[in-house]
N, C-alpha and C positions, 0 to 999 in steps of 0.2 A: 415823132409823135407816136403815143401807144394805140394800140387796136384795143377795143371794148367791147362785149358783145353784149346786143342789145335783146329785148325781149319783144314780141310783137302780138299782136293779137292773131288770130290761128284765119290762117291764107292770107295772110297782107304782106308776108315778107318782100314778094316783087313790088308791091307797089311802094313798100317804106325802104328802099334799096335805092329806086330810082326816083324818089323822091328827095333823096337825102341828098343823093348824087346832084340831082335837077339846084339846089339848095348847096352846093360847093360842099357838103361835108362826105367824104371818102366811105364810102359803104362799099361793103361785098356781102354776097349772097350766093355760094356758090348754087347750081341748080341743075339737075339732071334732066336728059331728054328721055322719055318714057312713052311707049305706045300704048294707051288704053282704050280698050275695046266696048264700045257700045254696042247696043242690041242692033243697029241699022248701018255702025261704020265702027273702023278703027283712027283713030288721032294722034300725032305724036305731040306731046306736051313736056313745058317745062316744068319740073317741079322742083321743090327748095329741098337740096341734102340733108340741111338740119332743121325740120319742124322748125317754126316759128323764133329764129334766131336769126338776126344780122349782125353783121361785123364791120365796125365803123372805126374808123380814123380818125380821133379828133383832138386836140388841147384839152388836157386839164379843166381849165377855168372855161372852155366852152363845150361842157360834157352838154349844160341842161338845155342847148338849140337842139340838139334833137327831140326833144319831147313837144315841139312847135308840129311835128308831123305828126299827121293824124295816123293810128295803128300804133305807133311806139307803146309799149307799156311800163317799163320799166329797166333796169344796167339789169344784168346777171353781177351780183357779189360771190367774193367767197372771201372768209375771215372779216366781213364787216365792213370791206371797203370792194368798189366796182374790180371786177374780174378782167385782170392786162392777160391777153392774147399776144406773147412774141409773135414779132416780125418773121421769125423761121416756122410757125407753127400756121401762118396765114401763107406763107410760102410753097410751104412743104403742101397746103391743101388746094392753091392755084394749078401746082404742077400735077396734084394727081386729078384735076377736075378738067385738064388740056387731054389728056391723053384718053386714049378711046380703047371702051371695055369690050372685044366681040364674043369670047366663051371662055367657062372654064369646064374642067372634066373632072369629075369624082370619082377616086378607084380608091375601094374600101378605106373610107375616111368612119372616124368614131369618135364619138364627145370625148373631151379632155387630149385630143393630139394635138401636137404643136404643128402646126404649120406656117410656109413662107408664103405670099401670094404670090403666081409666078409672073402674072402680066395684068393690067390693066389699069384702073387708075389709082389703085392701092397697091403695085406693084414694089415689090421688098417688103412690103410691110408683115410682121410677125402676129400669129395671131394663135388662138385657142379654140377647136371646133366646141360649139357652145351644144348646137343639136342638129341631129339630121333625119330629113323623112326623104320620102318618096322622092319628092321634086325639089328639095328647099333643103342648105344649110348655112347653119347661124354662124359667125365665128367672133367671137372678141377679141377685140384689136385694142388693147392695153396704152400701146402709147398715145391714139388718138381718143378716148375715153369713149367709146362707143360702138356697138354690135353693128357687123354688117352681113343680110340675108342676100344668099347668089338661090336665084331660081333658074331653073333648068328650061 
């Protein structure tokens, strides 16, 4: 069966994930743990890696049961027909969302160098420094179509 990635309306991804799942159709949603700090306490939460996207499993001829679930918006196309997500490409993003990110260290890095990530959970991955400040740098990671920011 192909993977399709779906569109969702903005913070429903958990709930049209495990929705979907609840409803036998095969969702992922990969989603990071994050500590954010309130003015009275701090929280660790989970949040979705990719804004408002899931990733479902389904037959062909039962693309449109998903859209029974409340949040769904619409398939992600490209070329005019729904967008297939290989099997290695949902693979390759379970394996880096197991593995656990604890630091990395910045010694004179500059926009436009090519770098390897050396550990974490984009570990091998080849990227581009995009930009860097103080505390934060950007880098594009070409094979997975998408910038990832490391804060300090």
């Amino acid at each position: 069966m192909p993977w399709y990635a779906i569109y969702t309306k903005a913070r429903n991804e958990k709930k049209v994930a495990d929705e979907l799942n609840k409803r036998g159709i095969i969702a992922y949603c990969p989603l990071l743990t994050q500590v954010k700090q309130w003015s009275d306490r701090k929280k660790k939460i989970e949040v979705p890696l990719i804004s408002s996207y899931v990733f479902v499993q389904v037959e062909d001829k039962e693309r449109e049961k998903v859209f029974a679930i409340n949040g769904v918006v619409r398939y992600l196309y490209w070329l005019g027909k729904p967008a297939i997500v290989r099997d290695d490409e949902i693979a390759a993003l379970q394996n880096a969302m197991q593995s656990s990110f604890t630091s990395a260290t910045v010694n004179a890095i500059k926009p436009g160098d090519k770098i390897t990530i050396p550990s974490g959970p984009f570990e091998g991955q080849n990227g581009t420094v995009q930009t860097v400040k103080s505390n934060k740098i950007q880098i594009v990671l070409p094979q997975l179509g998408f910038v990832i920011t490391l804060v300090k």
